[in-house]
C-alpha positions in Angstrom: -69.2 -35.7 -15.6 -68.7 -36.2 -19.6 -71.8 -37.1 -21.3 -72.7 -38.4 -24.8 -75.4 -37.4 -26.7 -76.8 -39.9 -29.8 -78.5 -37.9 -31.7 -78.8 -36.4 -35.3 -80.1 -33.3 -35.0 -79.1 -31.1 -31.8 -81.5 -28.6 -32.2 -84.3 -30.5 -31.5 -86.7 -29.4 -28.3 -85.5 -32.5 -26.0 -81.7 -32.4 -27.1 -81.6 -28.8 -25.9 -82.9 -28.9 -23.0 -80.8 -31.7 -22.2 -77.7 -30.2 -23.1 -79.1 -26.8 -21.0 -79.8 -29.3 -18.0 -76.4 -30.7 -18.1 -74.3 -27.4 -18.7 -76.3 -26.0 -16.0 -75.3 -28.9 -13.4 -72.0 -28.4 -14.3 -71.6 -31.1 -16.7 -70.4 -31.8 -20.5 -72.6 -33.1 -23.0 -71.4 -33.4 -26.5 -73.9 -34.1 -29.4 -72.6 -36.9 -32.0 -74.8 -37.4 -34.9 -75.3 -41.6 -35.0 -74.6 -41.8 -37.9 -70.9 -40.6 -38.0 -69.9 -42.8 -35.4 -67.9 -45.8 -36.4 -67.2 -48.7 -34.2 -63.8 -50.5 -34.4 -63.8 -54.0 -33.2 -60.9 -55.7 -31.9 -60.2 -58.6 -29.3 -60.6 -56.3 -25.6 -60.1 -53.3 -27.1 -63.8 -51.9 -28.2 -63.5 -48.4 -29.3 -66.2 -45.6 -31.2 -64.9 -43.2 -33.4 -66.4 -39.8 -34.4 -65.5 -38.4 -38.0 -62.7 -40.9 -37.8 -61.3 -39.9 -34.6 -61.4 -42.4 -31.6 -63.3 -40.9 -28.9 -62.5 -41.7 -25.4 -63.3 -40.9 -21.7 -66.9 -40.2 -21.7 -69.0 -41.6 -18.0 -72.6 -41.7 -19.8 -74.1 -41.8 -23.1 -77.6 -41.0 -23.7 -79.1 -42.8 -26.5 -81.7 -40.7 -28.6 -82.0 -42.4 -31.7 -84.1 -42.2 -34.5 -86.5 -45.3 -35.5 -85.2 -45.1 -39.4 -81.6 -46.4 -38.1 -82.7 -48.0 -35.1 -80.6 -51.5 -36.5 -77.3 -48.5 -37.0 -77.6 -46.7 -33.8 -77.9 -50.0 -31.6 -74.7 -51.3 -32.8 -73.0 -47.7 -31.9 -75.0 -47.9 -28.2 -73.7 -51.6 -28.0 -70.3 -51.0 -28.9 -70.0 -47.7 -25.8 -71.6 -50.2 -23.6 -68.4 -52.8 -24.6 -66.3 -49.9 -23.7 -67.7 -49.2 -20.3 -69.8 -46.6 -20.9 -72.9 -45.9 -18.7 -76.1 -46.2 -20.7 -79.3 -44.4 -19.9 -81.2 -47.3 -21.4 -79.8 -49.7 -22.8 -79.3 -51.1 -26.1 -81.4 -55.0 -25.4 -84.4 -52.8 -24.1 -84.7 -50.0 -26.8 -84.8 -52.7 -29.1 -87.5 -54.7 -27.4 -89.2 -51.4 -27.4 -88.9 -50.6 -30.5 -90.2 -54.0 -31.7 -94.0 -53.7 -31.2 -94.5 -56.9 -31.3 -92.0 -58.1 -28.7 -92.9 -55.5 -26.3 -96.5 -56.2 -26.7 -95.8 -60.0 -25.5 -93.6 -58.6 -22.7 -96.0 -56.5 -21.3 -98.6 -59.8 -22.1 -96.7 -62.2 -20.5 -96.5 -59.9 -16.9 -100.1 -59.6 -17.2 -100.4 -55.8 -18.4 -103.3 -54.4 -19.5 -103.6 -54.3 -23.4 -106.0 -54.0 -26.0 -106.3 -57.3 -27.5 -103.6 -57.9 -30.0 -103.4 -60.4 -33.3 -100.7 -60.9 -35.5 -100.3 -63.3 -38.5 -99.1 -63.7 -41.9 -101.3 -65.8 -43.7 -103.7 -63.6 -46.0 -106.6 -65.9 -45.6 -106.9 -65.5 -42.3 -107.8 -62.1 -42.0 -110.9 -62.5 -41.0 -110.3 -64.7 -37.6 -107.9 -61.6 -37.0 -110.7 -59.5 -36.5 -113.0 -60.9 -35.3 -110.2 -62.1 -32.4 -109.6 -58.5 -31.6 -113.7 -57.5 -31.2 -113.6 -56.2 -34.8 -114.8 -54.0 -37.0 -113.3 -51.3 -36.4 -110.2 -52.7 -35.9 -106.6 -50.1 -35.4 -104.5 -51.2 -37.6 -100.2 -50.6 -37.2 -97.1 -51.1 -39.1 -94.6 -52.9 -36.5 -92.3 -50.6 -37.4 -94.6 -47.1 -37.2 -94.1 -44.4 -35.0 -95.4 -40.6 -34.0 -98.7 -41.8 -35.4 -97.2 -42.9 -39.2 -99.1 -46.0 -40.4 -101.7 -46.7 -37.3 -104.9 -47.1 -39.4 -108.3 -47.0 -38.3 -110.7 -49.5 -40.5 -114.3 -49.1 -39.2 -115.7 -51.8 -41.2 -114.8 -55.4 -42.1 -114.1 -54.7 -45.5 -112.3 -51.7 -45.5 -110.0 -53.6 -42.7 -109.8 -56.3 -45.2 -108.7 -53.7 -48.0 -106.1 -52.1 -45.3 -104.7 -55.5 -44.3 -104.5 -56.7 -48.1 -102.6 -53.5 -49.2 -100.0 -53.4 -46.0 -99.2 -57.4 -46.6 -98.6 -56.7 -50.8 -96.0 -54.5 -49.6 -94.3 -57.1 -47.9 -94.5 -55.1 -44.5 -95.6 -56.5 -41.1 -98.9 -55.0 -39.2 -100.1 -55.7 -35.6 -104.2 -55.3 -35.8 -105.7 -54.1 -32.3 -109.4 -53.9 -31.1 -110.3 -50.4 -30.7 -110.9 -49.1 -27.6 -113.9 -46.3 -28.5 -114.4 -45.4 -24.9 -110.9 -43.5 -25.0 -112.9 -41.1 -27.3 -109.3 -40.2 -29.1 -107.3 -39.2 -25.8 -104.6 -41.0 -24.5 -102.1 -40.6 -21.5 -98.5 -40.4 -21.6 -96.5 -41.1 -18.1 -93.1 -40.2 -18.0 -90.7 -42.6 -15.8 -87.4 -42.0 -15.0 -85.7 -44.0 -12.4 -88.5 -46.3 -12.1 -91.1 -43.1 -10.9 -93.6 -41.4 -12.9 -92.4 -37.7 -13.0 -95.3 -36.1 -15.2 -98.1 -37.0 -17.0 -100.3 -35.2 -19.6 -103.2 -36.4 -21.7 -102.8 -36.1 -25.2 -106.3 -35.5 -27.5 -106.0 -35.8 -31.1 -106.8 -33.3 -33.7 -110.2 -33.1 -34.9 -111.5 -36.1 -37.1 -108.4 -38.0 -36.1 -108.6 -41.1 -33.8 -104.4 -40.9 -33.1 -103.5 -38.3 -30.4 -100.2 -37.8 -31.5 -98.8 -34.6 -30.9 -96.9 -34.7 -34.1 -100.2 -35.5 -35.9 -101.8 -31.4 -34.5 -102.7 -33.2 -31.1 -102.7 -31.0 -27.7 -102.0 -31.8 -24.4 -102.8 -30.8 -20.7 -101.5 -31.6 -17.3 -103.9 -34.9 -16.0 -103.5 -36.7 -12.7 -103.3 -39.9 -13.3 -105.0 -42.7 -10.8 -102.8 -45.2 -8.7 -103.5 -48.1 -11.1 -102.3 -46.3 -14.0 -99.3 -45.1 -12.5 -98.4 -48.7 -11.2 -99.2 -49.8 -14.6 -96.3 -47.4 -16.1 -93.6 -47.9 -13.7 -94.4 -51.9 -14.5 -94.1 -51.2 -17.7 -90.7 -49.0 -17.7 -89.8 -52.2 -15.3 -90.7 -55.1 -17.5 -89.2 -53.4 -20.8 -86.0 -52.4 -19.1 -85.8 -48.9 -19.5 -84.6 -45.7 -17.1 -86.3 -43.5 -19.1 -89.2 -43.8 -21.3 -92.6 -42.9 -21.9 -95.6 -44.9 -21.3 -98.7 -44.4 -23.3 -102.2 -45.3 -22.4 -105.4 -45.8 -22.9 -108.4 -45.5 -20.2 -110.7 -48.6 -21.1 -113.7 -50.0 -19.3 -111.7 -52.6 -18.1 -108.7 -50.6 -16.9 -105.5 -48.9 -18.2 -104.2 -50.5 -21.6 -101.1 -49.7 -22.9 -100.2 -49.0 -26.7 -97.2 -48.6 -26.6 -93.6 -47.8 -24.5 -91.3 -45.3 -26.1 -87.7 -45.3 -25.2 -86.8 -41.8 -27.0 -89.8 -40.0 -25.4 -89.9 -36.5 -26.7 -89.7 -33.4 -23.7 -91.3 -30.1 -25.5 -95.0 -31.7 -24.7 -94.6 -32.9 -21.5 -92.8 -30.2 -20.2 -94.9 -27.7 -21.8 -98.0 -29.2 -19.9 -96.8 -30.0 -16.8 -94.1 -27.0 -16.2 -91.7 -29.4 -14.6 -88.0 -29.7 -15.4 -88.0 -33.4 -16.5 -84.6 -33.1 -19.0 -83.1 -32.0 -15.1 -84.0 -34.8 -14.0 -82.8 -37.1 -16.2 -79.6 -35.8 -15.8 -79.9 -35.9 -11.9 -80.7 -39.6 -12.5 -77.6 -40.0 -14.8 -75.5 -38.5 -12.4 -76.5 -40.2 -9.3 -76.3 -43.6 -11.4 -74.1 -43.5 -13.8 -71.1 -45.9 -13.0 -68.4 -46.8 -15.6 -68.8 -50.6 -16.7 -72.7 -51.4 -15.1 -74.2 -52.4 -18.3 -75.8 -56.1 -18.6 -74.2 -55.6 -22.7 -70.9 -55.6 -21.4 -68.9 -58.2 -21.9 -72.2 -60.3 -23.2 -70.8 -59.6 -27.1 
């Protein structure tokens, strides 16, 4: 099997591993950067080229693209799915995940746990914002944040005010969320692939930091996770569309909330907890599924 590879830096943890897990099954895998593809649109006859050279007869790509050229790399992932070619997720669900507030009124609408969730754009009405969300404190997130970059914790009404203020004077949109102080700064992250969660860990974050981002100096360790939070990750991977992804959470008095459902889940932490082989298994679940044309973009435009 010939695989694709979206990504811009192939010496990253995850795109090594995947490229050892496919060489070792026998397959190819070929890196392109994202951002040296170029798609050629004509009438029935969609084509990608790499450093201007059409590139033909690959069976799967795997997307793994960056969230600063999300908009770019969609349009490449759209236009190999108008050529036929398999897509580990697809390019309608990473974009629902990757817009926060769209995924969050997914997940909403199948009835999900979440923390509670306002959004709005008028200035004045801060204050109903958080009070709505059991505030102060209140988390607040750019939509367009990720690895822990602009999630702010405000613990009192007027430094949420102040946050709020200063993210809406630079014209950029935040999601404010209640905070759920019971999670005492440790979250869980589920990996699914193939609608099954394959590992788990729980993340902690680093000290005097609320976000347990590994990026941000978080650690992990192997957890087992209960039945309800498992069911709530595979509904999750469901609901959003994705093969692949990982599901983070939050254990709340009330239950597993999620905050948020990556489709570009990194390897190096999970694996590095849990001692499985989860890149091998996403290319077993590429290779037992894979077929040429079954994408829901195809055709679609």
């Amino acid at each position: 099997m010939k695989i694709a590879m979206l990504a811009r830096n192939a010496s990253l943890y995850s795109h090594r591993r995947l490229m050892e897990a496919a060489e070792a099954r026998g397959h190819t895998l070929d890196v392109l950067n994202t951002l040296r593809c170029t798609v050629q649109i004509a009438s029935h006859r969609p084509t990608v080229a790499y450093e201007g050279e059409t590139i033909t007869g690959y069976d799967a790509v795997i997307p793994r693209i960056g969230a600063s050229i999300t908009h770019y790399g969609l349009a490449i992932l759209r236009q190999f799915e108008m050529a036929g070619v398999w897509p580990l997720n697809e390019s309608v669900a990473i974009g629902r995940s990757r817009d926060k507030l769209r995924s969050m009124q997914i997940l909403a609408k199948y009835g999900l746990g979440l923390p509670l969730t306002a959004f709005a754009h008028d200035p004045k009405q801060t204050s109903q914002i958080i009070k709505a969300v059991n505030g102060p404190p209140v988390v607040i997130k750019l939509l367009e944040g990720t690895q822990g970059i602009g999630v702010v914790l405000a613990e009192t009404e007027a430094s949420a005010k102040s946050v709020i203020e200063a993210f809406r004077g630079a014209n950029v949109n935040i999601l404010v969320q209640e905070f759920i102080k019971e999670a005492g700064g440790t979250d869980i992250r589920a990996l699914v692939v193939g609608g099954k969660v394959v590992a788990a860990m729980q993340r902690t974050g680093a000290p005097d930091d609320f976000r347990s981002n590994l990026h941000r100096g978080g650690s992990a360790q192997l957890i087992k996770i209960t039945p309800e939070e498992r069911s709530t990750a595979v509904r999750a991977a469901r609901r959003m569309g994705l093969n692949v992804c990982g599901v983070d959470m939050l254990r709340s008095n009330h239950g597993p909330v999620i905050m948020e459902v990556n489709s570009s889940p990194g390897l190096e932490g999970i694996e590095t907890a849990t001692g499985k082989d989860i890149a091998g298994m996403i290319i077993d679940f590429i290779a037992t599924h894979a077929v040429a044309g079954k994408t829901k973009t195809k055709g679609k435009g």
